[in-house]
TORMAR-796039 format. One line per 5 residues: number of its first residue (from 0); their letters; for each residue x negated, y negated, z of C-alpha. Coordinates in Angstrom, 3 decimals, always signed. Example, Ala and Ser with C-alpha at 12.3 -4.5 7.8 and 13.67 -1.06 7.14 Angstrom:
0> AS> -12.300 +4.500 +7.800 | -13.670 +1.060 +7.140
***
This chain:
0> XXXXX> -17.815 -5.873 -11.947 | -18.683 -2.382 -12.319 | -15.486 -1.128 -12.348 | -14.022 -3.653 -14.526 | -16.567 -3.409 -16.883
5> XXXXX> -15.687 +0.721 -17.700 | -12.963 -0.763 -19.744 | -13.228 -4.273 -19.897 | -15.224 -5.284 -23.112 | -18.608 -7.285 -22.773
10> XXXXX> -18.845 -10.942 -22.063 | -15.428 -10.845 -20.328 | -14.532 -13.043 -17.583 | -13.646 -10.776 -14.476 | -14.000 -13.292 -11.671
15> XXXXX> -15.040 -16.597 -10.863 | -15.651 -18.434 -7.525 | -15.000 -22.023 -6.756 | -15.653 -24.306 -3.629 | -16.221 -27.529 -2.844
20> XXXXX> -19.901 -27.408 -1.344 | -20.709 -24.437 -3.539 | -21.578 -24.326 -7.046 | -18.812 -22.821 -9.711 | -19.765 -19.265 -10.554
25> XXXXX> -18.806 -17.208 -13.357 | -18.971 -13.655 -13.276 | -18.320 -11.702 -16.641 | -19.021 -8.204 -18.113 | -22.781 -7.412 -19.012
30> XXXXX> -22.535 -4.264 -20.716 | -20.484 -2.671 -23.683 | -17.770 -0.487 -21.924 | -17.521 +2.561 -21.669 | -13.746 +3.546 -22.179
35> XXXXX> -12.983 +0.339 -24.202 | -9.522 +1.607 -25.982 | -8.037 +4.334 -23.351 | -4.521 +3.496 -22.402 | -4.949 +2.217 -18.871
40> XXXXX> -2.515 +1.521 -15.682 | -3.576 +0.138 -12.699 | -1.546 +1.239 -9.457 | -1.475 -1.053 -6.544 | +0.037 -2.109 -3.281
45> XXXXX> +0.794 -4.128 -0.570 | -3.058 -2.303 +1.208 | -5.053 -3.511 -2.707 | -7.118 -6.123 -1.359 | -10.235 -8.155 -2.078
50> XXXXX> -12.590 -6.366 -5.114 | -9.066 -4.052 -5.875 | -7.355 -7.051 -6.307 | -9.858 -8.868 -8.586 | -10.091 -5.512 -10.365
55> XXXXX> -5.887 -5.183 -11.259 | -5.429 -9.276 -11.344 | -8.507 -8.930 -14.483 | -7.240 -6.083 -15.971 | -3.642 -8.509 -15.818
60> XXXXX> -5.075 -11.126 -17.113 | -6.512 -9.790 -19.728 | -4.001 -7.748 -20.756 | -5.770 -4.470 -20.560 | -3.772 -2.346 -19.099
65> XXXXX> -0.226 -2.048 -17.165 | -0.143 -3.298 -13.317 | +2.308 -1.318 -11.685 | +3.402 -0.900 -7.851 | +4.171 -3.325 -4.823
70> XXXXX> +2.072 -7.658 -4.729 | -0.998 -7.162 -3.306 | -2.579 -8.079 -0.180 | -3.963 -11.607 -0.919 | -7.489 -11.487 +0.194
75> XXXXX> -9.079 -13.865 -1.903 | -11.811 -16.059 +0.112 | -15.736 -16.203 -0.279 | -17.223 -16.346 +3.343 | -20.815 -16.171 +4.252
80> XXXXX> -21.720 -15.188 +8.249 | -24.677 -17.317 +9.509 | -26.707 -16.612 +13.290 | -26.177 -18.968 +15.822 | -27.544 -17.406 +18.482
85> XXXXX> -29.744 -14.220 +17.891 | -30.019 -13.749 +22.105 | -26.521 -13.432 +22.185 | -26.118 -11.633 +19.125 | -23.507 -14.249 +17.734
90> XXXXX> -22.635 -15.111 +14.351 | -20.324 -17.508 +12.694 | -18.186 -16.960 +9.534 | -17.447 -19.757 +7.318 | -15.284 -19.984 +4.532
95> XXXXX> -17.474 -21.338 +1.120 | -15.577 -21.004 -1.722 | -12.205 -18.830 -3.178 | -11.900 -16.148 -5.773 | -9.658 -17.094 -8.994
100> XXXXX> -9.356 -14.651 -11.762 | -8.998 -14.797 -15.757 | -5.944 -16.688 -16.195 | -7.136 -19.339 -13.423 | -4.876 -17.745 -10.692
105> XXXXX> -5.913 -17.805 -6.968 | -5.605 -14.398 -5.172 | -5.960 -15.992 -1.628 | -2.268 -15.392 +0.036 | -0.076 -18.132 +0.741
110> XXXXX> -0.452 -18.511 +4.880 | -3.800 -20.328 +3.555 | -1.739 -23.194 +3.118 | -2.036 -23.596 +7.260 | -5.823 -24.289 +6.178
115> XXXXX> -4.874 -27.165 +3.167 | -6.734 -29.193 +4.233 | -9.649 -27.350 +2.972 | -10.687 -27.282 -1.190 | -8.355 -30.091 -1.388
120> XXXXX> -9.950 -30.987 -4.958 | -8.676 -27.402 -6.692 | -4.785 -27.201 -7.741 | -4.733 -23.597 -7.162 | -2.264 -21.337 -6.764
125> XXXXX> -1.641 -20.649 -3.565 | +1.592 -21.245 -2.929 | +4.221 -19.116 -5.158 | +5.979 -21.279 -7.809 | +7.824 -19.449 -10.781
130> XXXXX> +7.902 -23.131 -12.435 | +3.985 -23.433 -12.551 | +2.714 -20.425 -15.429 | -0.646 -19.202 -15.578 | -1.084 -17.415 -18.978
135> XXXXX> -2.877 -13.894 -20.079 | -5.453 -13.321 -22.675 | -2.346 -12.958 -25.261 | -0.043 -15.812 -23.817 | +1.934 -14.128 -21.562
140> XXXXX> +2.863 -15.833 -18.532 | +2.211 -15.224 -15.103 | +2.603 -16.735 -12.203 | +0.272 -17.603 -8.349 | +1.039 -17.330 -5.253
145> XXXXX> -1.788 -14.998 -4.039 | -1.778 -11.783 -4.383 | -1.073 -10.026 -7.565 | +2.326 -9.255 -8.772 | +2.738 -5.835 -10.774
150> XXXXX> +3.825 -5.960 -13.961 | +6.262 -2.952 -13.001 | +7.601 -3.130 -9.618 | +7.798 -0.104 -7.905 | +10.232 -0.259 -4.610
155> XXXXX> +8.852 +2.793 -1.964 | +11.408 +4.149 +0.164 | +10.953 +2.633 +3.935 | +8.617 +5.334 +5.854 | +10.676 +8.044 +8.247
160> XXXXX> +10.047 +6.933 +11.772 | +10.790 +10.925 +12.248 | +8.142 +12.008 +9.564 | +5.619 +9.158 +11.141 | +5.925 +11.362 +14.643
165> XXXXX> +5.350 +14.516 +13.069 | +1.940 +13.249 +11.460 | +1.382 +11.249 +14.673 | +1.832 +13.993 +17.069 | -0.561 +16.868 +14.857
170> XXXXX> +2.782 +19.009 +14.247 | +2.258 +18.846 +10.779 | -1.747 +19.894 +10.640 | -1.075 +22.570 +13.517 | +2.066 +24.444 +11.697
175> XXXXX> -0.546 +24.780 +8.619 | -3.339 +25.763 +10.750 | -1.405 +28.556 +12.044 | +0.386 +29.581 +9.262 | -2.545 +29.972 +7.102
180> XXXXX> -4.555 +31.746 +9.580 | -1.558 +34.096 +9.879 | -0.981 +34.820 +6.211 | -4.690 +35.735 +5.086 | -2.938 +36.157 +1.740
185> XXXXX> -2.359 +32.573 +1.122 | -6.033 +31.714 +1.088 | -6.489 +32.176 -2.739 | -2.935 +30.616 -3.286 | -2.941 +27.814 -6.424
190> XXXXX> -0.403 +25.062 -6.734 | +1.469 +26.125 -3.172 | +4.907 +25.378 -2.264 | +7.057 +25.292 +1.034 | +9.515 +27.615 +0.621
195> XXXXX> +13.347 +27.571 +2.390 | +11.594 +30.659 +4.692 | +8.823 +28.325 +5.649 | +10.585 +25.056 +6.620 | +12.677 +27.555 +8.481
200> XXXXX> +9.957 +28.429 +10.501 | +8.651 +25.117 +10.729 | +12.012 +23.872 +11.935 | +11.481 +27.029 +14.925 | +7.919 +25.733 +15.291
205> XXXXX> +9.241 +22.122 +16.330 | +11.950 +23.670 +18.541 | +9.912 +23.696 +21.886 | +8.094 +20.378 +21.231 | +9.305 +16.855 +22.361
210> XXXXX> +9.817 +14.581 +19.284 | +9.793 +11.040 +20.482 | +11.016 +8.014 +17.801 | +13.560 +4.981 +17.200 | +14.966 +4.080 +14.672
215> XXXXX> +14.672 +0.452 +13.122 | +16.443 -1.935 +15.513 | +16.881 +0.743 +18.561 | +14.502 -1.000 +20.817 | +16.007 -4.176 +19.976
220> XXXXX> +19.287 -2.806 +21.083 | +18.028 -1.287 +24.580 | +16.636 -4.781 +24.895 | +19.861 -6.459 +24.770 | +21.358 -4.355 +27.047
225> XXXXX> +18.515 -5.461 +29.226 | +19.395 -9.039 +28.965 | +23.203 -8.182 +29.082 | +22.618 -6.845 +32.863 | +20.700 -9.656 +33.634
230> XXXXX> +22.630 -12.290 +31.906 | +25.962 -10.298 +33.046 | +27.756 -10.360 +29.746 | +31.048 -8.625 +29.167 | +31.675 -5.576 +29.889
235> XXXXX> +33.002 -4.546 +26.193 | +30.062 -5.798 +24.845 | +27.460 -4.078 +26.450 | +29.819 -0.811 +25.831 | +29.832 -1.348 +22.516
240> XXXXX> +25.698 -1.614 +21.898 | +25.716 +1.673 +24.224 | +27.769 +3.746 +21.875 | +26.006 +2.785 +18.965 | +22.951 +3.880 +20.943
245> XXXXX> +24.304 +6.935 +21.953 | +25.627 +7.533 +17.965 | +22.202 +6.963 +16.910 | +20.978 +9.944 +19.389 | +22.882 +12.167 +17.979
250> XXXXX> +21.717 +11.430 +14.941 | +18.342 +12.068 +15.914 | +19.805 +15.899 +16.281 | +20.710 +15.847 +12.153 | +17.076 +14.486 +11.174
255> XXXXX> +15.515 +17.730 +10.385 | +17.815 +18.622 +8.067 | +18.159 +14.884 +6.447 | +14.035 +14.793 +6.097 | +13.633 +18.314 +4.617
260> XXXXX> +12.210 +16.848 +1.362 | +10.251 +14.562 +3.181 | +8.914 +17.276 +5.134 | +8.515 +19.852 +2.392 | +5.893 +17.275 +0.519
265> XXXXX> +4.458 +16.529 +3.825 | +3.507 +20.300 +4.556 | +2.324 +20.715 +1.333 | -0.302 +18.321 +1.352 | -1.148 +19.467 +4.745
270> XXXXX> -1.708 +23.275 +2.980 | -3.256 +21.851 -0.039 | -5.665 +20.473 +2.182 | -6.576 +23.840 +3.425 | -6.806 +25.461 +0.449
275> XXXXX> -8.727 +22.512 -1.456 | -10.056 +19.667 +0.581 | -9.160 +16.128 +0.344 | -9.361 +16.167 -3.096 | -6.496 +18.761 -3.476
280> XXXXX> -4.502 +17.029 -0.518 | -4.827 +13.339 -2.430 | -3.165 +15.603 -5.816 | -0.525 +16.792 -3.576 | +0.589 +13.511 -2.309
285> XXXXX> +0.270 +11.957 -5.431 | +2.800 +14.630 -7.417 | +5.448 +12.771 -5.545 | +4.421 +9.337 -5.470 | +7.012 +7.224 -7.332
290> XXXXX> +4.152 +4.791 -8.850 | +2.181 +7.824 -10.146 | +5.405 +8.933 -12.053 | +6.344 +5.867 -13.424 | +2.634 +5.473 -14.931
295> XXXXX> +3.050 +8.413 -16.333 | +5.964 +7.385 -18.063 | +4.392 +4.526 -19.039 | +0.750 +6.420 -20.273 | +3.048 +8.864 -22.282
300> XXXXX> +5.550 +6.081 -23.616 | +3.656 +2.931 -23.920 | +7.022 +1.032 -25.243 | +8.538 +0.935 -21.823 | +5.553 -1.295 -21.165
305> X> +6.164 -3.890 -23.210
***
């Protein structure tokens, strides 16, 4: 509510819970707001859930701002924890009530359905359908299904199982470590950038240590050759899921130089870190976050919003 209520204007409706054995309640802004008028975007994703989401799906509904990013989580259930046996320390969770926003929406995600027979007595939206419309503040139409859908999808590129192993591993953090406390003269740097010269040592840095990943579907290939021994299929078959195992080793030996971009922002938020803290290392990832640039686009041009 606090949140909201920075730009949301008083006596708004931000959130309201309803349940069968629990009274209707109606939450809604108590205070003038602060920044009433300032051109707002919301960015959110698949890890928005709970208070984010009732945050972005108000700010939706009443038209507000821009919603941009990936659906949200879908965390949308009131649940209050109750002793039932204080020797034992053991407590039990029950589900009172569910969180709908503005425009009537339910943000609880649609595997609740397993659970239907529960708040039987609301027609909610929990299940997704494009031919049931929930309307904004100014009529336009959106739609349940839990979760809240953007109003500007942003797609992310799939993660880099080879990038994953080199934040897994420490190689990342360590290269900086070292680098920094080898160039004393990079300790008052500003805005920092990997240079050709320093992925190159980076890429000399990695050339002694073990870097361990699969690819998408790999294990699922080494598991069918499992089950071809056992199951003795052909021959021809089982030679053709080993080449394409052995093609996709070798190109495991041409990541590096397909993931230098990748890499490059990686290391930099590693040395922004150094140089400024979390706070510099959050700026660093967020120069090259595809969301952040399109809400830019979208702050600067507000027509593309419409």
């Amino acid at each position: 509510m606090e949140v909201s209520n920075i730009f949301v204007p008083k006596g708004e409706l931000i959130v309201e819970t309803r349940g069968n054995n629990e009274r209707q309640a109606k939450f809604r802004t108590p205070q003038n707001a602060i920044l009433p008028d300032v051109p707002l975007v919301v960015l959110v994703d698949a890890g928005s859930a709970s208070a984010a989401e009732i945050v972005a799906g108000a700010i939706q509904d009443l038209d507000r701002g821009v919603v941009i990013g990936a659906k949200t989580f879908g965390k949308g259930l009131v649940q209050q924890v109750y002793p039932v046996d204080k020797v034992n320390d053991a407590f039990l969770k029950i589900t009172t009530a569910k969180y709908y926003i503005p425009s009537g929406r339910c943000i609880q995600k649609e595997d609740y359905k397993k659970n239907k027979d529960v708040f039987t007595n609301h027609d909610d939206s929990l299940e997704f359908d494009n031919h049931k419309n929930y309307y904004t503040k100014n009529g336009r139409t959106v739609h349940g299904g839990g979760g809240i859908t953007p109003d500007v999808d942003v797609e992310r590129e799939k993660i880099n199982p080879y990038l994953v192993e080199l934040w897994t591993e420490g190689h990342l953090f360590n290269f900086a470590v070292n680098y920094v406390s080898e160039h004393s003269e990079l300790q008052t740097g500003a805005d920092f950038q990997v240079t050709d010269e320093i992925l190159l040592e980076f890429r000399e840095y990695l050339a002694d240590k073990e870097i361990d990943f699969n690819y998408e579907g790999e294990e699922l290939l080494e598991e069918f050759l499992d089950i071809a021994d056992e199951e003795q299929y052909n021959e021809d078959i089982k030679d053709l899921v080993t080449v394409a195992l052995q093609k996709l080793e070798a190109e495991k030996t041409q990541v590096f130089d397909k993931s230098t971009q990748e890499i490059k922002e990686a290391l930099e938020s590693e040395f922004a870190e150094k140089f400024g803290g979390s706070s510099a290392r959050i700026g660093a990832i967020l120069k090259y976050d595809p969301a952040v640039e399109q809400a830019l686009n979208i702050i600067n041009y507000p027509e593309q919003a419409s």
